[in-house]
Steps between C-alpha positions, in 0.01 A plus 500: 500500500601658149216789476567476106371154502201487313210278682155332410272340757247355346192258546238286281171581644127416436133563681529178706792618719326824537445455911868544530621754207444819783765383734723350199511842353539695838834258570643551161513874607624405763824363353813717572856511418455615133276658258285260277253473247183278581296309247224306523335292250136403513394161337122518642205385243391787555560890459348630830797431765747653173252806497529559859854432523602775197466815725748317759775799500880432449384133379512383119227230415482321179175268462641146350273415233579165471281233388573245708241335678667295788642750789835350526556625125317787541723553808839385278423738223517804790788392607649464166352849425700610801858335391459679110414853655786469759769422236383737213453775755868419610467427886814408697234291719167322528336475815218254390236507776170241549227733588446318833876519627583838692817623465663666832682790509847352393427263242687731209755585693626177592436269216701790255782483764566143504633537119281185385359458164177296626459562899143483665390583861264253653124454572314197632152319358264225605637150313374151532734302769417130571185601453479853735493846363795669634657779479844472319814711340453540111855493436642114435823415522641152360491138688799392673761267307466249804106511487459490131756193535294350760112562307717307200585210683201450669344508152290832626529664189285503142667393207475913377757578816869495354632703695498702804411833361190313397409582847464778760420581842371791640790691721518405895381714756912521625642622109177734572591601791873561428409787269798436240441541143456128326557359205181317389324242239162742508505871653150678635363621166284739641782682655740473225810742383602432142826699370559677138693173457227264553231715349725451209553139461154458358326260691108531541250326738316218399427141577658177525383260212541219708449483862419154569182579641621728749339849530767784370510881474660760280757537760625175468576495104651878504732440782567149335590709119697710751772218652515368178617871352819431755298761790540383891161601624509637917253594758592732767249337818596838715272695254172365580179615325134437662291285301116530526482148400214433735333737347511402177358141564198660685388776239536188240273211637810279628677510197772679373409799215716396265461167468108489485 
């Protein structure tokens, strides 16, 4: 790797994911391959976790003061926060992180070499699956021509599906397995390298305006802006990142922090 390249990691934070930030921050460290810069940005309602993070060393924090009450904009507006201080501050690359998601050893080193614009590694969480909670990849790739062909003859689909990239599944256990770089409809955006390039096109997080009823996430409308800026979005499976999704359920009651 280029040791010119200039590198952010960075992560939205707040008090709830607290139970977790000690081992985040200890794997961040642990990152090798190239010198970077780490940020973290601290949406809490509070000011006591951004007091006790501030004497962190070799860490800049920023408190968002946002005034948004729900945490999935509170959460957006970090992230946003993030994108702004990467470009003006003239990265080469964003390593966005979710303060849950531990990055191993080679995460940097592999997603810069693989020369992508948008490139994630991969983590799992719980989802609803015929009615289980299982464990699956977040990473989705698109449906097959021959099944989307098949749900649209057997009149399967909603009058909203038009086509196939309407729809995703998450990747197989075998493309998993197989360890080669993929291109994909949705990446792992807690794991996710952005270039100078994409940093550049302008696209933000947000949410869908419409979703038919179906819950969405910020993920889903930035990587959506990003395909339709003409970017091929790619997960690298072989760099896998732990998840303390578990975890996360269990300090929140059963439901997930950010959607509460």
């Amino acid at each position: 790797m280029d040791d010119k390249l200039k590198i952010l990691v960075a992560a939205p934070i707040y008090d709830k994911m607290e139970y977790c930030f000690e081992e985040f921050l200890m794997h961040l460290r642990g990152i090798e391959g190239s010198e970077f810069d780490i940020l973290l940005v601290d949406n809490s309602r509070s000011e006591e976790f951004f007091e006790n993070l501030s004497g962190i060393g070799g860490v800049k924090v920023f408190r968002d003061e946002t005034s948004e009450e729900k945490n999935i904009h509170r959460l957006i507006s970090s992230r946003n926060k993030i994108l702004e201080y990467a470009f003006e501050k003239n990265y080469d690359y964003l390593l966005m992180m979710d303060s849950d998601v531990m990055a191993p050893k080679n995460i940097l080193s592999d997603l810069v070499l693989s020369n992508k614009d948008v490139i994630s590694g991969l983590y799992f969480n719980l989802f609803n699956s015929g009615g289980q909670q299982k464990l699956l990849p977040v990473c989705w790739r698109e449906i097959e021509d021959n099944t989307f062909e098949e749900m649209r003859v057997k009149g399967m689909l909603p009058d909203f599906i038009t086509s196939k990239s309407d729809l995703r599944r998450n990747l197989t256990s075998a493309e998993i397995e197989e360890g080669k770089i993929l291109e994909v409809l949705i990446p792992s955006a807690g794991c996710l390298l952005l270039s100078r390039k994409a940093l550049s096109s302008g696209v933000k997080y947000g949410l869908l305006e419409d979703t038919h009823g179906l819950q969405t996430g910020d993920d889903i409308y930035f990587f959506k802006q990003l395909r339709e800026k003409g970017f091929e979005l790619y997960c690298d499976p072989s760099v896998y990142c732990k998840h303390l999704a578990l975890n996360k359920y269990k300090e929140n009651k059963d439901s997930h922090p950010i959607f509460d």
